[in-house]
C-alpha positions as CSV (number, residue, x, y, z in Angstrom):
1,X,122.2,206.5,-66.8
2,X,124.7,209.3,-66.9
3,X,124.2,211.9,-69.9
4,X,126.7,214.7,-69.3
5,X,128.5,213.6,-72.7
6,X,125.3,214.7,-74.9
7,X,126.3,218.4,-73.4
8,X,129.8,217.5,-73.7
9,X,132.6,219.3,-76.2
10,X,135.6,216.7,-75.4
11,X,136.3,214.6,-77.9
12,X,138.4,211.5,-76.2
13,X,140.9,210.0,-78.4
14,X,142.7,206.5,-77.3
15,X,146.3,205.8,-78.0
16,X,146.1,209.6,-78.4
17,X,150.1,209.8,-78.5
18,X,150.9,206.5,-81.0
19,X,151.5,207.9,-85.1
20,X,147.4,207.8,-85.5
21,X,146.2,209.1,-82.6
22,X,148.9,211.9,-82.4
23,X,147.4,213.2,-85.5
24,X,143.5,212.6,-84.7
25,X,144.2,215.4,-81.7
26,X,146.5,217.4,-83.5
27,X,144.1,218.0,-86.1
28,X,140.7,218.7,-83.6
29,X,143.0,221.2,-81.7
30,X,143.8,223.0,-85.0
31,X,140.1,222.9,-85.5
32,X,139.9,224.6,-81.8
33,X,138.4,221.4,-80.3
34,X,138.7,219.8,-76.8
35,X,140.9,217.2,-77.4
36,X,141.0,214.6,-74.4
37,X,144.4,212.5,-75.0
38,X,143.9,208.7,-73.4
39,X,147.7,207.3,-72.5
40,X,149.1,205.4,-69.5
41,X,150.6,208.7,-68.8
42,X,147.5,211.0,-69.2
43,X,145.6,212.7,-66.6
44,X,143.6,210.9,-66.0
45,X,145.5,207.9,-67.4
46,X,143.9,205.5,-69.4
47,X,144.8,201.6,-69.9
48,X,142.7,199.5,-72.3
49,X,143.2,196.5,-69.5
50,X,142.1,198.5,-66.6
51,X,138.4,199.4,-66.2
52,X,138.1,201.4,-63.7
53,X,140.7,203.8,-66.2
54,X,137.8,204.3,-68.6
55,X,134.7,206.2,-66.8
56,X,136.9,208.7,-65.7
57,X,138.4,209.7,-69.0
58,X,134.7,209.5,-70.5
59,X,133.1,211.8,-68.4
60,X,132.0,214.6,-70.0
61,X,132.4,213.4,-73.9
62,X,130.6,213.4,-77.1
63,X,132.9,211.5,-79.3
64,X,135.5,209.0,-78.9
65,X,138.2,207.6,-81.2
66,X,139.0,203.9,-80.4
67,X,142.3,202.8,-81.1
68,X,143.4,199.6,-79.0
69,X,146.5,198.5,-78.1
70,X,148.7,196.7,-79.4
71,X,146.4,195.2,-81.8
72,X,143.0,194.2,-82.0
73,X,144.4,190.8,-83.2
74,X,145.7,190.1,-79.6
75,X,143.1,187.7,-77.3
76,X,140.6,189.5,-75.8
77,X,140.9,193.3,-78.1
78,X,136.9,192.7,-79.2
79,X,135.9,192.4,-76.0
80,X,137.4,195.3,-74.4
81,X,136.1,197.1,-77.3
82,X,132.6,196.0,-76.8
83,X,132.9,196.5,-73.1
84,X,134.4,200.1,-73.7
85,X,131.7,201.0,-76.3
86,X,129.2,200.1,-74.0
87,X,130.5,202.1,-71.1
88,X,131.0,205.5,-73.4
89,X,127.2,205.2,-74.3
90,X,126.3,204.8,-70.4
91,X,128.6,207.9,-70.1
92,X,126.7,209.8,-72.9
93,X,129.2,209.5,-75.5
94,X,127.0,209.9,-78.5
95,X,129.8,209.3,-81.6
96,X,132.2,206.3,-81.6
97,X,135.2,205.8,-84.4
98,X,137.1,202.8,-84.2
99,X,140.8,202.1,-86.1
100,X,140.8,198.6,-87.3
101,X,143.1,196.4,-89.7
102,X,141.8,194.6,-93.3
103,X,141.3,191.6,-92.5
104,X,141.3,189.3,-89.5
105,X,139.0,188.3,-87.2
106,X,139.4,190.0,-84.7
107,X,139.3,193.3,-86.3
108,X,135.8,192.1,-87.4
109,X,134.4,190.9,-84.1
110,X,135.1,194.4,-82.9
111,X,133.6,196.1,-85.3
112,X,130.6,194.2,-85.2
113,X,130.7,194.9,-81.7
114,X,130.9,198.3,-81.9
115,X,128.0,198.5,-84.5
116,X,126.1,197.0,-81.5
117,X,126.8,199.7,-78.8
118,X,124.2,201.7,-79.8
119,X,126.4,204.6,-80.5
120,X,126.5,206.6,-83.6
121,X,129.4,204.8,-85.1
122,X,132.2,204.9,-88.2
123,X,134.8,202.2,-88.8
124,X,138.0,203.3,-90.3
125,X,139.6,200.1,-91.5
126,X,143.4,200.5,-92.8
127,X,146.1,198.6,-94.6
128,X,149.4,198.9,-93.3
129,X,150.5,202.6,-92.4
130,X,153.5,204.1,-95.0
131,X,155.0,205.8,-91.5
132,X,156.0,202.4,-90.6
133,X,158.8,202.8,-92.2
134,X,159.8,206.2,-90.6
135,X,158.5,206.5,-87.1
136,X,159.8,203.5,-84.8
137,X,159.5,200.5,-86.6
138,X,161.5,200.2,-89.5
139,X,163.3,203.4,-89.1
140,X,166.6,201.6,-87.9
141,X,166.9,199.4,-90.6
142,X,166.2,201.7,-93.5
143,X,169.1,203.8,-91.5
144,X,171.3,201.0,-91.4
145,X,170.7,200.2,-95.0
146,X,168.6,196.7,-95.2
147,X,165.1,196.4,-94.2
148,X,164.5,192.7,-94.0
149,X,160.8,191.1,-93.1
150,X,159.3,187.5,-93.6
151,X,157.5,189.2,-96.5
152,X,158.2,188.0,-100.1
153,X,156.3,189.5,-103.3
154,X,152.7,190.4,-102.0
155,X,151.2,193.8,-102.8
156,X,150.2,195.7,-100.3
157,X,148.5,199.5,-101.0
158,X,150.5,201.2,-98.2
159,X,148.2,203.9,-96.6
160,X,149.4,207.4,-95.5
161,X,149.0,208.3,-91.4
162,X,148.0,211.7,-92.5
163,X,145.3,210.6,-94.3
164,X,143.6,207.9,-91.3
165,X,143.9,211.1,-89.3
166,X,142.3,212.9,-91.3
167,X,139.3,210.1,-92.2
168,X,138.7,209.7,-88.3
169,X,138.6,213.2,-87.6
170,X,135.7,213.4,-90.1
171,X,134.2,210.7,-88.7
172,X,134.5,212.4,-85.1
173,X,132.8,215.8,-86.1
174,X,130.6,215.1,-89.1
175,X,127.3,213.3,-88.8
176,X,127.0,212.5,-92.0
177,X,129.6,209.5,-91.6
178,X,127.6,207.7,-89.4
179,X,127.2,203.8,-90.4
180,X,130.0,203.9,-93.1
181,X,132.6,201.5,-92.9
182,X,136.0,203.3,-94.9
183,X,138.3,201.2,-96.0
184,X,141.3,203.0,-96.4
185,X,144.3,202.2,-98.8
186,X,146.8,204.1,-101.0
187,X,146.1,204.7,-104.6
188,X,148.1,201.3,-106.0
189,X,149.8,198.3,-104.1
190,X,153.3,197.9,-104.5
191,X,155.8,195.0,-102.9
192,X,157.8,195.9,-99.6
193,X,160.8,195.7,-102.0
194,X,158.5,198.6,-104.0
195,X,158.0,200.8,-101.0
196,X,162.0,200.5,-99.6
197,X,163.1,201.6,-103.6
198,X,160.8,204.8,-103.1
199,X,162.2,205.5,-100.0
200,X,166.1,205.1,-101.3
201,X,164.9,207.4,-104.5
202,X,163.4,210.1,-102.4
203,X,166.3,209.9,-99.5
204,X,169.4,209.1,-101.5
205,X,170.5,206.8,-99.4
206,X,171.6,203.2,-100.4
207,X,169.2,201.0,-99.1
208,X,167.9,197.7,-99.6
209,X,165.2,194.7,-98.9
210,X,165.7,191.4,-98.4
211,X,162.7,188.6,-97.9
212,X,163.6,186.3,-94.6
213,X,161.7,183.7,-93.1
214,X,159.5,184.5,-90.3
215,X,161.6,182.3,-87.8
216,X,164.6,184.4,-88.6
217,X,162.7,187.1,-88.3
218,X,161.7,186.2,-85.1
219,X,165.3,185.5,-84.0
220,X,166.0,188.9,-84.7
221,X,163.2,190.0,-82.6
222,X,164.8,188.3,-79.5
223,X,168.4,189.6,-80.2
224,X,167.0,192.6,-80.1
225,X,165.4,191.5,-76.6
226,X,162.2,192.1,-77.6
227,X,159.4,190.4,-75.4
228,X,157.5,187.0,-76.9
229,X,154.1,188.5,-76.7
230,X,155.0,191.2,-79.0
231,X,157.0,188.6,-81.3
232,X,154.4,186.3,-81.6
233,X,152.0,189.3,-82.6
234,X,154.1,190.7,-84.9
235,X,154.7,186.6,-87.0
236,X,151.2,186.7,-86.4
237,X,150.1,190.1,-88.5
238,X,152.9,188.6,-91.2
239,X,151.0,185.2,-91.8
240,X,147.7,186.3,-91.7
241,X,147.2,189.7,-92.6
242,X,149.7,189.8,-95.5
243,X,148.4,186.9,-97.5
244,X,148.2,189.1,-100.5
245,X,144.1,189.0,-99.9
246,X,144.6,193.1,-99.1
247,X,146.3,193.5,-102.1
248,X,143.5,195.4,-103.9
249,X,142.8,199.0,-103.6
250,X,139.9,200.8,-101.4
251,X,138.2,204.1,-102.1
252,X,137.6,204.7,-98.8
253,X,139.6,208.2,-98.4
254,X,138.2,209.2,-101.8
255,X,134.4,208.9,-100.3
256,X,135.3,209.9,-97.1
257,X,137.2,213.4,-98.1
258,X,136.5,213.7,-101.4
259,X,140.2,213.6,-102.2
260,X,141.9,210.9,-103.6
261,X,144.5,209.3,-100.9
262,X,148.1,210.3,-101.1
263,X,151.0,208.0,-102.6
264,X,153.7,206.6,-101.0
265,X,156.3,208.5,-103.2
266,X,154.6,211.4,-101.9
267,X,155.0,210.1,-98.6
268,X,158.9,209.2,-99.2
269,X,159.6,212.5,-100.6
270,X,157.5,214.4,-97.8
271,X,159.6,212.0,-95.1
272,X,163.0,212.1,-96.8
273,X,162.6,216.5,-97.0
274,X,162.2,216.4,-93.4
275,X,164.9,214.7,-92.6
276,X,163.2,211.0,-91.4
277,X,166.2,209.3,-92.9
């Protein structure tokens, strides 16, 4: 069995250049730490669906942050995560933090997987990130002035990116948050229609929501030419995960930081002061 990771200093993080894994290595180079980024377009590069990607970039590590993509919902995420897990302990990784959704069974087959690797382990399990609505996905609609989903009146407790970042990093350089599952939200739930009228406070701007159905939601989706898989992902994540079951909040940032999580007019005004919108 190779060991060089228990001498290691990198710390690996996947999907090291999406809005959560941007800030996990932000923050552990701030902290002056080796921060090994995992991307199709690192060196080495790094795919979730191509093993022989995965020694190389584990060579040498002590922690790593698991983020899979697109989603763990997608068939086949738990097993690459229990195959991946498995190969950063034969590598000497000796810390493992994996990103997972509420809710879902595949978010919970993976976990449960990697409580099985043998690794020192922390699950950081989120709700739906606030920087949805600012970085990529929603951003064009809020621009153009409607954001329309296949999401009616259920509450979700929208959680801030900084604050997953800053949960995982913990995770990745603190022993003491070995075995804890955090389950992080913001500090209330509020309605989709909630989080667009923050946003149209903080920015100014005149923007709306509007509920659709998730087949014209979908059509929109393929106007936009974007491909099935990713459609049928994304109706997926609407029907299951947001059956109002998450609409409770966690205190997962609270015992994780000791710090109470930040809210999403916070986040609006923070987003709208840089300029997001």
């Amino acid at each position: 069995m190779n060991r060089q990771g228990d001498e290691g200093t990198t710390i690996l993080v996947t999907g090291g250049t999406g809005k959560i894994g941007r800030r996990v290595a932000q923050r552990l180079v701030a902290a002056g730490l080796d921060a090994r980024i995992g991307s199709r377009g690192g060196t080495p590069p790094f795919d979730w669906e191509d093993r022989t990607t995965w020694t190389p970039l584990l060579s040498g590590a002590r922690a790593a942050f698991l983020n899979y993509a697109p989603d763990l919902s997608v068939p086949g995420a738990p097993e690459a995560i229990g195959a991946f897990a498995a190969a950063a302990v034969e590598s000497g990784v000796r810390r493992l933090v994996l990103l997972t959704g509420r809710g879902g069974s595949g978010a919970l087959e993976s976990e449960d997987l990697l409580k099985a690797s043998g690794a020192e382990w922390t699950v950081v399990r989120c709700s739906w990130f606030a920087q949805n609505f600012n970085e990529s996905d929603w951003l064009h609609a809020i621009l153009a002035g409607e954001l329309a989903l296949p999401v009616g009146d259920v509450l979700e407790p929208f959680v801030d990116a900084d604050d997953i970042a800053d949960v995982a990093v913990a995770g990745l350089t603190e022993e003491k948050h070995t075995g804890q599952v955090y389950e992080l939200t913001g500090p209330r739930p509020m309605t989709f229609a909630d989080a667009v009228a923050d946003i149209a406070l903080a920015s100014g701007r005149d923007v709306r929501y509007r509920t659709i159905s998730v087949d014209a939601y979908a059509e929109g989706l393929r106007a936009q030419h974007v491909p099935e898989p990713v459609i049928g992902q994304l109706s997926h994540l609407f029907g299951e995960v947001l059956d109002g079951s998450n609409a409770h909040v966690c205190d997962g940032v609270e015992r994780a930081l000791g710090r109470p999580p930040w809210d999403f007019a916070e986040f609006a005004r923070d987003a709208a002061s840089s300029g997001a919108w």
